[in-house]
Structure formats: C-alpha cells, structure tokens
C-alpha positions as CSV (number, residue, x, y, z in Angstrom):
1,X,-12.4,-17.7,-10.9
2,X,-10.5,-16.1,-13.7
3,X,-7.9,-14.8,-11.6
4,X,-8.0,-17.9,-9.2
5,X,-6.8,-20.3,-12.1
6,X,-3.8,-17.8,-12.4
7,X,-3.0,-18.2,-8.9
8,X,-3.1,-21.8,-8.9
9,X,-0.3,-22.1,-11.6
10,X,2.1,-20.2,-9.9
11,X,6.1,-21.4,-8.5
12,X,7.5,-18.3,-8.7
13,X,5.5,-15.0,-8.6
14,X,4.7,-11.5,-7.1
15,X,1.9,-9.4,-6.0
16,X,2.3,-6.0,-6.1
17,X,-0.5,-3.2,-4.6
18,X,-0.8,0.1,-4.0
19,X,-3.5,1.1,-1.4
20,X,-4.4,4.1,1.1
21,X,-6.6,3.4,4.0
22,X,-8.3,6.6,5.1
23,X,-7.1,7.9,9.0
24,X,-10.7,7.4,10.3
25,X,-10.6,3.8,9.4
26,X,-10.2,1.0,11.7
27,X,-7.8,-1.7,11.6
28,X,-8.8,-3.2,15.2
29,X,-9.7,-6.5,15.7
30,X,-10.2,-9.8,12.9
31,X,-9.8,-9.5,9.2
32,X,-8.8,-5.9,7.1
33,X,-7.5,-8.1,4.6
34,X,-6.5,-5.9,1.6
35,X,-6.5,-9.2,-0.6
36,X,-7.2,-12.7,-0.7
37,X,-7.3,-15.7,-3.1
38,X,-9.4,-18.5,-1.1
39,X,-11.2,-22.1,-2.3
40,X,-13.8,-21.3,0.2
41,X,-15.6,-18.0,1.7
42,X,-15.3,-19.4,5.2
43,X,-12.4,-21.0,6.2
44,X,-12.0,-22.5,9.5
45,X,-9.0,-23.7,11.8
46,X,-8.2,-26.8,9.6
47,X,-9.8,-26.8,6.1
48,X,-9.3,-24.2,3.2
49,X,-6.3,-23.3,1.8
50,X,-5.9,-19.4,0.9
51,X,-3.1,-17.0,0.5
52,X,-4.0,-13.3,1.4
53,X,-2.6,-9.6,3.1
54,X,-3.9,-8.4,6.4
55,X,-3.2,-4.7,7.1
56,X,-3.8,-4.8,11.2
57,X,-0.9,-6.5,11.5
58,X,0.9,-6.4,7.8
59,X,1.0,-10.0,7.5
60,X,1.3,-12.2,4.4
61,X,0.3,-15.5,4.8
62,X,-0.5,-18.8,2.6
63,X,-2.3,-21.8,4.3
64,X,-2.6,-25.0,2.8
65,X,-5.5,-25.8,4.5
66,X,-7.1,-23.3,7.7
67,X,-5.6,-20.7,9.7
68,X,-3.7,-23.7,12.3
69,X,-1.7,-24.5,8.8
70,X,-0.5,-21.2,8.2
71,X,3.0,-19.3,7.0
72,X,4.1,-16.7,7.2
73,X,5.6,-13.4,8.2
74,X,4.5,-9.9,9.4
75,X,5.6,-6.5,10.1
76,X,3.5,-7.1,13.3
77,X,1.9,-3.3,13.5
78,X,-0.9,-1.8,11.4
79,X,-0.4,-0.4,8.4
80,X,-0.2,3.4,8.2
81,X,-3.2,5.3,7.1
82,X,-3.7,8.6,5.3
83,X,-1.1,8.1,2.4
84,X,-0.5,5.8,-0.3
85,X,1.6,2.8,0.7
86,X,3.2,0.4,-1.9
87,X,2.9,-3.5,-0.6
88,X,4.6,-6.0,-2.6
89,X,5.6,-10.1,-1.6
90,X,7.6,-11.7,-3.9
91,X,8.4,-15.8,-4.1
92,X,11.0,-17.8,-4.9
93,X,11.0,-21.3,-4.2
94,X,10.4,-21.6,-0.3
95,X,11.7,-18.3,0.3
96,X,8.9,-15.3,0.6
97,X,9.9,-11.6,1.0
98,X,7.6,-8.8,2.6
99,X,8.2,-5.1,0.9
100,X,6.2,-2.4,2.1
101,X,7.0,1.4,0.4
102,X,10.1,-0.8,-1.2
103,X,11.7,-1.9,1.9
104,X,12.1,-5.4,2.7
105,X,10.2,-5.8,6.3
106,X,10.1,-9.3,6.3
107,X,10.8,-12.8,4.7
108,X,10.7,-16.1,5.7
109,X,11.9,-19.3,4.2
110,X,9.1,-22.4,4.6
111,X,6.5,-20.6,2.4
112,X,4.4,-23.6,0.9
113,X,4.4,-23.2,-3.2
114,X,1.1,-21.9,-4.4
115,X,0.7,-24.6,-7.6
116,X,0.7,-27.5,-4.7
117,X,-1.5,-25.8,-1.8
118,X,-4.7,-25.4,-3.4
119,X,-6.2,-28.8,-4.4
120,X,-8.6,-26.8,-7.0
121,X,-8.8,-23.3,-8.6
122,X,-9.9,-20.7,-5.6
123,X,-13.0,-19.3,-6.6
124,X,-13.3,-16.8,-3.5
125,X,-10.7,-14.0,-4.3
126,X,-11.3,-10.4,-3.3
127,X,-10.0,-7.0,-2.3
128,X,-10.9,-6.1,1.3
129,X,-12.2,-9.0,2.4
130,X,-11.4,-11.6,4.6
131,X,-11.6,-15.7,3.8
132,X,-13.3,-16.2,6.9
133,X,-16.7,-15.9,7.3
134,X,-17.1,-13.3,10.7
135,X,-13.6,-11.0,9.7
136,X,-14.2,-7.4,9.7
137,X,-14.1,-6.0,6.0
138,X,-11.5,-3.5,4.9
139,X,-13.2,-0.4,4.7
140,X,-12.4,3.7,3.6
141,X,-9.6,2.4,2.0
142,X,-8.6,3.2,-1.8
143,X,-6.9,0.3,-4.1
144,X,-5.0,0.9,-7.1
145,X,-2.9,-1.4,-10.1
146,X,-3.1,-4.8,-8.9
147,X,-0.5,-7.0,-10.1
148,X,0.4,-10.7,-9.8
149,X,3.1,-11.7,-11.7
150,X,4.3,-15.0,-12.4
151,X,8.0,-14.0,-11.8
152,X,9.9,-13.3,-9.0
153,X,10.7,-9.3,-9.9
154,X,14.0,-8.0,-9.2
155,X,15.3,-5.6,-6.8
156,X,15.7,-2.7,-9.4
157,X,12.0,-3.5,-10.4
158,X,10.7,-3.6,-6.4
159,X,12.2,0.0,-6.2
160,X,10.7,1.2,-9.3
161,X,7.1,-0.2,-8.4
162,X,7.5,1.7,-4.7
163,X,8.4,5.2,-6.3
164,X,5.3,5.4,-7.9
165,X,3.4,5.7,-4.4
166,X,4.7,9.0,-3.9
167,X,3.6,9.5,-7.3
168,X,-0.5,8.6,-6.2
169,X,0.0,10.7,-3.4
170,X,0.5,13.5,-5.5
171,X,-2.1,13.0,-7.4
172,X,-4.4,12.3,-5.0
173,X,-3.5,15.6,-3.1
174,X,-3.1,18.0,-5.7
175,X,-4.6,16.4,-9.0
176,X,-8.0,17.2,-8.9
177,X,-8.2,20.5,-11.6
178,X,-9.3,23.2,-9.4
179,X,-8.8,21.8,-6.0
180,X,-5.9,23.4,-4.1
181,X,-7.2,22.9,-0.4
182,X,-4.4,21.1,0.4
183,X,-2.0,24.1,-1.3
184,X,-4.2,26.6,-0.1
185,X,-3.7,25.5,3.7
186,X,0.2,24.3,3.3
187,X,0.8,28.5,1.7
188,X,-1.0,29.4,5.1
189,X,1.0,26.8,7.2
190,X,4.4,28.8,5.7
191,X,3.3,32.1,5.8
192,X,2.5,31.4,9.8
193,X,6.4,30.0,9.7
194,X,7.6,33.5,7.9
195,X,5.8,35.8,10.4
196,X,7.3,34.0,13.4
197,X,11.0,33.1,12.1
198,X,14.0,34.3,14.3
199,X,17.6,35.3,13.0
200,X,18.5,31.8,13.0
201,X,17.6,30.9,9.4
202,X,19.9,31.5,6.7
203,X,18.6,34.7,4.7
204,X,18.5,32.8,1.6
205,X,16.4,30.1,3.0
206,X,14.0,32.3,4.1
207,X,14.0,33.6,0.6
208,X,13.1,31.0,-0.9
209,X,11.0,29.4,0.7
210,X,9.1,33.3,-0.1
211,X,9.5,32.0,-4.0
212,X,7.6,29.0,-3.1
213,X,4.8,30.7,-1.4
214,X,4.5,33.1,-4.2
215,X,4.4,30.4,-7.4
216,X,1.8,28.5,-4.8
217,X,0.0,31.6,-5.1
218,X,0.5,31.8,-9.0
219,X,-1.2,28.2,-8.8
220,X,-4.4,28.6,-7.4
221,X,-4.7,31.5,-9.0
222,X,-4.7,29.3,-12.3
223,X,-1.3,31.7,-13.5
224,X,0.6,28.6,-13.7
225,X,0.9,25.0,-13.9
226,X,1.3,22.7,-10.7
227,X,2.4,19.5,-12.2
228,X,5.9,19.7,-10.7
229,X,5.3,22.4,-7.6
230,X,6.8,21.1,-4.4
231,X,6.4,23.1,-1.4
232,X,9.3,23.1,1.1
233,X,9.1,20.9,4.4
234,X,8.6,23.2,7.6
C-alpha cells in the first residue's frame, strides 16, 4: 500500500526493471505480468483501474477502470528468455514510451495520467502477478532494482539504466566464486573452432583468440582474476 500511495501521486514518472525469465518458462496464454499496481486483485472487463507489464506480448498498459478501458502499446511478441533484459516506460503528459534493452519499441500518445485514474490508493501491487483473478503467474523468472521514479528520465539516463543489463548478465554467468561452467564449456566451444579452422582466418586472429583460451585456462585454474575476461564471439 506503501508503494500504491506513490503510484497514485504521479504526472510524470518512470518504471525502470531489470528481469530474466528462465528458457524453460512459459509465456503462453493470460497473465505473465512482470508488474502491476491494481485497486483490486480481480479486475474484470469494466471496473478496476491498474497499470501493469505483460511479458507474452511486452505490453504496457494503464486502465482507468477494467481491461475494455485500456491504453496502451506493445511490442506484440514475447519477451526473450535466458538473459537479462532491461524494461523501462517513461511518461510525460499523455505521451508514454516503451524501452526494452534501451531501445524505444513503442509509444503512444492517449496514456490516461496515473494521479487521475485510480479513485483510491491501489493496494494490490506485485511482481509476477496478474490483476486479474484466473491470469497465469510469471514464473522461473529473476527480478532485479525496481525503480519508479516520479520524473520523466532522460535519454542519456534510459541508456545508462540499459547498459547495466549486460552488466547482470555477467554476473549471473560468471560471478559465482568458483563456478566456471559456463567458461569451462565456451574454452571447449573454441578449442573445437581451433582444431577445425581452414586457411581463411587471418594468422593473428587465430592467435589470439589462442591468448584467450589460455588466460580462460589461467581462470579456472584460480591463476588469475576474471572480473574483466571476455571470450571472443565464434
């Protein structure tokens, strides 16, 4: 309710998320909302305002009272799975904007202002769930840094919020001490590439990608630090 009375006072604002929805997940069918701020925990066609994010189809909407009263825009696909993804929607006015990984996907210019569609504080706000009462839950999915912000950020600051998903994806992939599946089977992957490379590769490119393999090595061996090791792309 905290965060509802936040919600309810904003003109101007922008929610900014980072999630990662695992590749055995599904995003078929109703709901696989990655947020929501509702007054009620069942909405229906014509009463219950809301405002929320639904990853089967990338949409943002805000209603101002049931699904039929909806705005809003969408990518119109599912959201990718097995890597971090940045979403953000910023406001201004009317005017609504739809970033996914910093780019703008979408935007529309009738979005109803959030301090005059809910007619009290929402109470029903969550991460991976629907405001509808029989909508699939968002599930193997991992959320991080949350953010509403009752400013419509700027293009510099969009960009800089979307850089750090690459940034989680590192993490995620390489920043557990003492894990180096990942590196251990991405060395393989470029050693396979090595043994069966033709004459058509530049001598120094085969060379260094060599280098690479061997500080990988280094690695998970524990030799060295990996904080800044980037493998080459095959």
């Amino acid at each position: 309710t905290k965060a509802g009375s936040v919600v309810k006072s904003l003109t101007d604002f922008t929610i900014s998320v980072f999630y990662r929805v695992s590749n055995e997940a599904s995003l078929s069918g109703a709901g696989y909302f990655l947020w929501c701020f509702s007054q009620s925990a069942a909405n229906t066609q014509t009463n219950g305002p809301y405002t929320g994010y639904r990853l089967n189809a990338q949409r943002m909407a805000i209603s101002t009272g049931g699904w039929g009263s909806e705005k809003g825009m969408e990518v119109g696909t599912a959201s990718l799975k097995g890597r971090w993804v940045h979403m953000l929607y910023r406001q201004t006015g009317l005017h609504g904007e739809l970033f996914v990984d910093g780019k703008k996907e979408a935007e529309a210019v009738d979005m109803p202002v959030l301090k005059s569609s809910f007619t009290m504080t929402p109470s029903c706000n969550w991460i991976g769930r629907a405001p509808f009462s029989a909508d699939s839950y968002l599930k193997q999915a991992l959320v991080s840094d949350f953010q509403v912000y009752d400013a419509a950020l700027s293009d510099d600051e969009v960009a800089k919020l979307a850089a750090e998903a690459a940034v989680l994806e590192n993490e995620y992939r390489y920043g557990k001490p003492g894990d180096f599946t990942e590196l251990r089977l991405a060395v393989a992957d470029c050693k396979t590439f090595i043994a069966g490379v033709s004459s058509d590769y530049a001598p120094n490119a085969i060379s260094e990608l060599q280098d690479a393999i061997k500080l990988a090595e280094l690695v998970i061996a524990g030799a060295v630090s990996y904080t800044h090791l980037t493998l080459p792309t095959i």
